[in-house]
ZAVEXZA-57162 format. One record per atom (N, C-alpha, C, CB): x, y, z; atom name. Coordinates in nm, 4 decimals, always signed. Each point is the difference from the previous one (the first is absolute). Glycine has a CB too. Layout:
N
x:X	y:Y	z:Z	name:CA
...
//
This chain:
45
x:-10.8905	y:+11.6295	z:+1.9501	name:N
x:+0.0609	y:-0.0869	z:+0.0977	name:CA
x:-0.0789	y:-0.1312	z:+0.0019	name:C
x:+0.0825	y:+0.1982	z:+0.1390	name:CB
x:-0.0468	y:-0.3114	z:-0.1263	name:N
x:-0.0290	y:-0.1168	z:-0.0050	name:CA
x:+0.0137	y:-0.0381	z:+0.1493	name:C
x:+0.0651	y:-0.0326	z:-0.2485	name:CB
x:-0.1842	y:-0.0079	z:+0.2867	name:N
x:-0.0037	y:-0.0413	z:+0.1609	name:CA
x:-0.0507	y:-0.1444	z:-0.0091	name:C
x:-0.0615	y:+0.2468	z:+0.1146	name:CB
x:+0.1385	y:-0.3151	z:+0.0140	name:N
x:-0.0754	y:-0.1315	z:+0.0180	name:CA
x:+0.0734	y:-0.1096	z:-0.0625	name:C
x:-0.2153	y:+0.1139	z:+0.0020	name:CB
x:+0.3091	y:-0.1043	z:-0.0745	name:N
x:+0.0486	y:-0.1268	z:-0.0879	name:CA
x:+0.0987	y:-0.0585	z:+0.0945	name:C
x:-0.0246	y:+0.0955	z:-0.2519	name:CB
x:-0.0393	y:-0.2441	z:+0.1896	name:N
x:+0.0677	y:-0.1356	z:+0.0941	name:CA
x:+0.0944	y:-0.0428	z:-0.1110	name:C
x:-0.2181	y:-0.1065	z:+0.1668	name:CB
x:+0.2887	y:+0.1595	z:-0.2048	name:N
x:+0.1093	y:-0.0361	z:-0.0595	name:CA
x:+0.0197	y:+0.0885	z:-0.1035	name:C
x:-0.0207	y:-0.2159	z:+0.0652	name:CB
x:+0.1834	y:+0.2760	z:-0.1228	name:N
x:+0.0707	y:+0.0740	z:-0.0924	name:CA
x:-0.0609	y:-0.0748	z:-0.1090	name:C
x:+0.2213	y:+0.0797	z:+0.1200	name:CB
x:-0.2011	y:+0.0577	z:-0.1635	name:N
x:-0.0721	y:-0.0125	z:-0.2026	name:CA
x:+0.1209	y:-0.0956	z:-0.0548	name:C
x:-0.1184	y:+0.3060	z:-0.0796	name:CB
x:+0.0333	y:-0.3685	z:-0.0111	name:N
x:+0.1081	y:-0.0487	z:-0.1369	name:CA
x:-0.0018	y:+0.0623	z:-0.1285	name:C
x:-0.0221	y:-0.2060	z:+0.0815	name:CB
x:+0.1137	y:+0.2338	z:-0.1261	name:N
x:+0.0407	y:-0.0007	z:-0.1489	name:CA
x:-0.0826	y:-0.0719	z:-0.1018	name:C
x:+0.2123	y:+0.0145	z:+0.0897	name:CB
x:-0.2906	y:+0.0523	z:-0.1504	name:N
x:-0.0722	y:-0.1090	z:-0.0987	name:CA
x:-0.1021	y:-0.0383	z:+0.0444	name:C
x:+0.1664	y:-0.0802	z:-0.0758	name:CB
x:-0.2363	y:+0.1578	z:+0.2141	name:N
x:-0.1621	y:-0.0847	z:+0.0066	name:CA
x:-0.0615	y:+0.1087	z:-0.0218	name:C
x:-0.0039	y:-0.1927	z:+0.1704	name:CB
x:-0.1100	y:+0.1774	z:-0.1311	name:N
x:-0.1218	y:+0.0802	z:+0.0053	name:CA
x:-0.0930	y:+0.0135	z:+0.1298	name:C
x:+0.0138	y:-0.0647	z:-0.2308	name:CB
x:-0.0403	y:+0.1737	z:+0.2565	name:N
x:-0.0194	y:+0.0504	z:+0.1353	name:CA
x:-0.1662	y:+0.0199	z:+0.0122	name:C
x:+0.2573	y:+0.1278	z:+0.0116	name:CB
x:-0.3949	y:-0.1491	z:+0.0479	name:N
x:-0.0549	y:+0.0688	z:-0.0163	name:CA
x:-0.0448	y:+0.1032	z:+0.1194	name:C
x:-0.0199	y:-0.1625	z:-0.1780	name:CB
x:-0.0677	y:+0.2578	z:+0.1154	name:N
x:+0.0236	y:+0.0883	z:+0.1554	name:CA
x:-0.1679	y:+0.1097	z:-0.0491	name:C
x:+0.3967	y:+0.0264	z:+0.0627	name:CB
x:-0.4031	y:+0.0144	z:+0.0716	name:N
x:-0.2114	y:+0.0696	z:-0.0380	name:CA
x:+0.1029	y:+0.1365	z:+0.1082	name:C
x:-0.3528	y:-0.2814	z:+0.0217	name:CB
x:+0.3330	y:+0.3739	z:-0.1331	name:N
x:-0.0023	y:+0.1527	z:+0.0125	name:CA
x:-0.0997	y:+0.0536	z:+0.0471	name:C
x:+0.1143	y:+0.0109	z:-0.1533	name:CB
x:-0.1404	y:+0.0334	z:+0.2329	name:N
x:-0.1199	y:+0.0742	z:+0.0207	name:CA
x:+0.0565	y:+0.1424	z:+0.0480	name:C
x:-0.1589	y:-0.2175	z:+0.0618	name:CB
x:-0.0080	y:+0.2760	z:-0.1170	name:N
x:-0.0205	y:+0.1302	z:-0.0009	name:CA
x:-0.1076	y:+0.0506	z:+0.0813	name:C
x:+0.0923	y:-0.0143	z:-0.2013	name:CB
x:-0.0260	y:+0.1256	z:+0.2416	name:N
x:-0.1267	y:+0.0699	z:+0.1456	name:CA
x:-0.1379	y:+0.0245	z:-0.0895	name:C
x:+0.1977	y:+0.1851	z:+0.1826	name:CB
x:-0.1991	y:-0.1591	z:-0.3002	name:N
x:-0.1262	y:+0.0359	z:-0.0700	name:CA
x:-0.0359	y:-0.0220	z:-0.1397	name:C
x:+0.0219	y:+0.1425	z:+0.1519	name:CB
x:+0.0760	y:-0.2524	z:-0.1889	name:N
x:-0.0250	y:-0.0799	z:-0.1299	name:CA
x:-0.0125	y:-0.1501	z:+0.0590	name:C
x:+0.1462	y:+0.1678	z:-0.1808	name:CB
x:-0.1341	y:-0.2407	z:+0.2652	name:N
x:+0.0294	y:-0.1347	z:+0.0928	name:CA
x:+0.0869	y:-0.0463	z:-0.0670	name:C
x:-0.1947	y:-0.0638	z:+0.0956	name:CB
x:+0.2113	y:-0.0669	z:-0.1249	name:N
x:+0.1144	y:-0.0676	z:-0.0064	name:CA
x:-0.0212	y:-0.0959	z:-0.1553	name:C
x:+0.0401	y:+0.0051	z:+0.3079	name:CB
x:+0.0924	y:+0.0002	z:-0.3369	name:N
x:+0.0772	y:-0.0892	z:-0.1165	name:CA
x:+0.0772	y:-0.0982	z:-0.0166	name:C
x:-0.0170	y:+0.1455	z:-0.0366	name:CB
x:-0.0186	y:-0.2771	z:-0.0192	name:N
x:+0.1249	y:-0.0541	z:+0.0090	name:CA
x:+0.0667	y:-0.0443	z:-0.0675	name:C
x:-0.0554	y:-0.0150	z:+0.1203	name:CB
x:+0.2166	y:+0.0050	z:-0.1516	name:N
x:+0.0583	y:+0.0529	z:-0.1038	name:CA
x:+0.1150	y:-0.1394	z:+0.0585	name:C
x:-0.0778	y:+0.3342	z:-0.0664	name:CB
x:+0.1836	y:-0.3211	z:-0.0602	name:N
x:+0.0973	y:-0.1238	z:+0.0207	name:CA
x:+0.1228	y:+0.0769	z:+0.0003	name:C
x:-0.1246	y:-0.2035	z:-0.1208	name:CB
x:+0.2203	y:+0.1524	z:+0.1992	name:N
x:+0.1701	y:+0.0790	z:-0.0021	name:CA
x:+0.0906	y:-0.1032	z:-0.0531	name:C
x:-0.0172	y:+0.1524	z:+0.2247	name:CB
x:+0.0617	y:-0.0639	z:-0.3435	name:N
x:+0.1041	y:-0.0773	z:-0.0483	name:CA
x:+0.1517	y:-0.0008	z:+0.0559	name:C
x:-0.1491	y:+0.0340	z:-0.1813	name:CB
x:+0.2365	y:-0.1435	z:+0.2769	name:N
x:+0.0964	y:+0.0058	z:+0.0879	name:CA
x:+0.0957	y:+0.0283	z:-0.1483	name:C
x:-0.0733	y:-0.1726	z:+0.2658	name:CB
x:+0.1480	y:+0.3037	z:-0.2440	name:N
x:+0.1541	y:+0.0248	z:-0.0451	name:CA
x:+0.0839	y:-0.0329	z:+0.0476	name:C
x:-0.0401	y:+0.1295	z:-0.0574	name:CB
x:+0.2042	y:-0.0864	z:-0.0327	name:N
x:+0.0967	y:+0.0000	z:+0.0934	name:CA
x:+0.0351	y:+0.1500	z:+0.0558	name:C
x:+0.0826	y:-0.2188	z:-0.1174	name:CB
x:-0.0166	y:+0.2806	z:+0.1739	name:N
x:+0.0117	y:+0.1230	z:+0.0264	name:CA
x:+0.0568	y:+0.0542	z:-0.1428	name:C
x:+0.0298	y:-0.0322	z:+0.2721	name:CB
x:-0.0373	y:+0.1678	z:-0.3249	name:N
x:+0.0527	y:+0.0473	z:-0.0973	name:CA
x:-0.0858	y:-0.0686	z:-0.1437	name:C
x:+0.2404	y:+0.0397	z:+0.1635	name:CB
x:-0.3239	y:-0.1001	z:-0.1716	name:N
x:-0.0727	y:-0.0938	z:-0.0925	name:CA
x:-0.0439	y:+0.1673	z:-0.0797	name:C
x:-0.1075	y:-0.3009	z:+0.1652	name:CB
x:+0.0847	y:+0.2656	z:-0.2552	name:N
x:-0.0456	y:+0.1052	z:-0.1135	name:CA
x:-0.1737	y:-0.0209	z:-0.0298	name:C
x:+0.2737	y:-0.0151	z:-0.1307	name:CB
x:-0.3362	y:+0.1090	z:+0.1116	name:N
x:-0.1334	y:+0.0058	z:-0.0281	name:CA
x:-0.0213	y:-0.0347	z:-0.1258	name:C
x:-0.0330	y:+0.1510	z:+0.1501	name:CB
x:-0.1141	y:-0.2140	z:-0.0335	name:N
x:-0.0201	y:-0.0655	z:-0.1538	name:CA
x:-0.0695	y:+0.0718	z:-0.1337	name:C
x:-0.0197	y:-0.1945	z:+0.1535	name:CB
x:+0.0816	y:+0.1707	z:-0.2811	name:N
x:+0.0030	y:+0.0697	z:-0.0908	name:CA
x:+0.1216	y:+0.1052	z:-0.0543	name:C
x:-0.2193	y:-0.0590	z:+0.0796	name:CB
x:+0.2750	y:+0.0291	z:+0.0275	name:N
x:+0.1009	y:+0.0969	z:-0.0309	name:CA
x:+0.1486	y:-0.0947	z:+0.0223	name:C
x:-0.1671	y:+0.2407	z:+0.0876	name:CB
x:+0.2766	y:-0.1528	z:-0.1582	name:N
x:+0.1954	y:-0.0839	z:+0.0254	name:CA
x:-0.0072	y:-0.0618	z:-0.1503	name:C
x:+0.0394	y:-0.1226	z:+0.3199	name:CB
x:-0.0737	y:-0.0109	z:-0.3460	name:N
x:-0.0007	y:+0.0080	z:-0.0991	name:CA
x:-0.0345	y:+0.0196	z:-0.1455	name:C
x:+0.0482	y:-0.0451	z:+0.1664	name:CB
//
């Protein structure tokens, strides 16, 4: 779940966001915005 956002995702950006963990701490990692139904990557074609 994504909490806190001041505005709807776009299509085509990049998100970043810090995961954390009760006993590894935290990561931070980038989200790539899809469209719904978007195919993984590496995979479709």
């Amino acid at each position: 779940m994504l909490m806190g956002l001041k505005a709807p995702l776009q299509q085509g950006t990049k998100v970043p966001l810090t995961l954390v963990f009760e006993k590894a701490g935290s990561i931070d990692v980038e989200l790539s915005v899809e469209s719904l139904g978007a195919t993984q990557p590496g995979k479709g074609m």
